[in-house]
N, C-alpha and C positions, 0 to 999 in steps of 0.2 A: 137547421130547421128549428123554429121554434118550437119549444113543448109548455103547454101550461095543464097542469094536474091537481084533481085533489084527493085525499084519501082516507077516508076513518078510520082512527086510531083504537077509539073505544067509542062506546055510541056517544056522540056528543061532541066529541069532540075532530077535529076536523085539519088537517094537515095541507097546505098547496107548496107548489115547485112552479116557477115560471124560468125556462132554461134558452139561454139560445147562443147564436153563434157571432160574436160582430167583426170578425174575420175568417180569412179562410183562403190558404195557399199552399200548392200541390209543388212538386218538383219530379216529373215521371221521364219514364223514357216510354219507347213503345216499340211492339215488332207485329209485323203482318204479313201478308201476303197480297200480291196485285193480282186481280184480273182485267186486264185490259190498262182502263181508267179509274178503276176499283181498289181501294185499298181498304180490307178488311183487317182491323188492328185489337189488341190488348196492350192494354198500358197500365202501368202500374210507377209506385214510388212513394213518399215520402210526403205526409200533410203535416199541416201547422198551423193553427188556428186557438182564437182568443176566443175562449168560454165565461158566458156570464148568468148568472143564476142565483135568483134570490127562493130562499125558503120561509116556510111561516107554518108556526104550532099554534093550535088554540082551544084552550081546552071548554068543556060546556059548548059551543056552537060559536065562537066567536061574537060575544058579546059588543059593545062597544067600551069597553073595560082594559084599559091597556094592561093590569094586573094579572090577567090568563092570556097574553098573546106575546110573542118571540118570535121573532126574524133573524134572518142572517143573509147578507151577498155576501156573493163571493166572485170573483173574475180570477182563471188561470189560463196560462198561456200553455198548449198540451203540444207535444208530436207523435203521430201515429203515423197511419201510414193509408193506401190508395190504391185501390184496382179496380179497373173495369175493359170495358171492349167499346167499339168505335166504327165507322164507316166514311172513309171521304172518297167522293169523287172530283176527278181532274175534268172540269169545264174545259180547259183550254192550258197552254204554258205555265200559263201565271193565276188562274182563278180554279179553287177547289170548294166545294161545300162538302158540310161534315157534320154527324148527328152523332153524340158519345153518353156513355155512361158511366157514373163512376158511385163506386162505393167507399166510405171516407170515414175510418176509424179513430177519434182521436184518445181513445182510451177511460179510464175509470178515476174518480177521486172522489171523494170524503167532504162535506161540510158539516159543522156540526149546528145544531140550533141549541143556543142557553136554554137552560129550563125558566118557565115562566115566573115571576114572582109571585103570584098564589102558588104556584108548585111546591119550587120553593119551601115559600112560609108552611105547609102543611102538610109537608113532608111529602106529596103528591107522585111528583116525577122526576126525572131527572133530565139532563141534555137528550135531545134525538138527535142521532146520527142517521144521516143522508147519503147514500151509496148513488152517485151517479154515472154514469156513462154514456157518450156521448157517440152514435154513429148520423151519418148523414149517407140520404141516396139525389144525386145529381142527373139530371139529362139535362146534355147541353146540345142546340143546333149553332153553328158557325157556318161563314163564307169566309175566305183565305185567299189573300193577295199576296205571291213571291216575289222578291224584287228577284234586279239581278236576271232578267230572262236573258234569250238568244240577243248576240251584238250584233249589228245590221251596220257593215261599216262602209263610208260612202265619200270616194276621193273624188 
């Protein structure tokens, strides 16, 4: 899910985050219980996903003076991990609908942003360090076709 943020640092000065996800792949297993046509599930496992996120310092208000402004991207590839719960029902042999949730941690990492060149030159500031973390929440609805039904064999 995308985040985009901003933050004051000291008055004037003005800090943003634009973060997001351009992947995103789970590996789970799951166990439930039936009733009937009803299978009430929890699943859980194993995410993976490409993080991408640019940061940006500016001091005074962001002028249009590239001498007080500092950026940084950064893209990391993270694994975390994934749980949620779930509901499918059996239409028929072969067709089930299904409505899931999951929760999707891919954990914490560091960018740093250079200190800006007024900074810098005036002795001002130094690098900011960016502490990010990265969770996502999913609901997904699906319809589900099994191959492979009953053999209906005919001499």
């Amino acid at each position: 899910m995308p985040f985009t943020g901003a933050v004051n640092i000291n008055p004037g000065d003005i800090m943003t985050n634009a973060t997001n996800a351009t992947w995103l792949s789970t590996v789970r297993g799951r166990v439930g219980m039936t009733f009937d046509r009803l299978l009430v599930y929890a699943t859980g496992g194993v995410a993976f996903g490409e993080i991408k996120t640019t940061d940006t310092f500016c001091v005074g208000g962001c002028p249009a003076t590239p001498d007080v402004f500092s950026s940084v991207s950064a893209s990391t590839t993270r694994v975390g991990w994934t749980a949620g719960a779930g509901l499918e029902y059996a239409l028929s042999s072969n067709w089930s609908v299904k409505a899931e949730y999951l929760h999707v941690d891919l954990g914490s990492f560091n960018t740093t942003i250079p200190a800006c060149a007024l900074c810098v030159a005036q002795n001002l500031a130094s690098e900011v360090v960016v502490h990010h973390k990265y969770t996502d929440n999913i609901a997904r609805f699906g319809v589900n076709y099994r191959f492979g039904g009953p053999v209906v064999a005919r001499y």
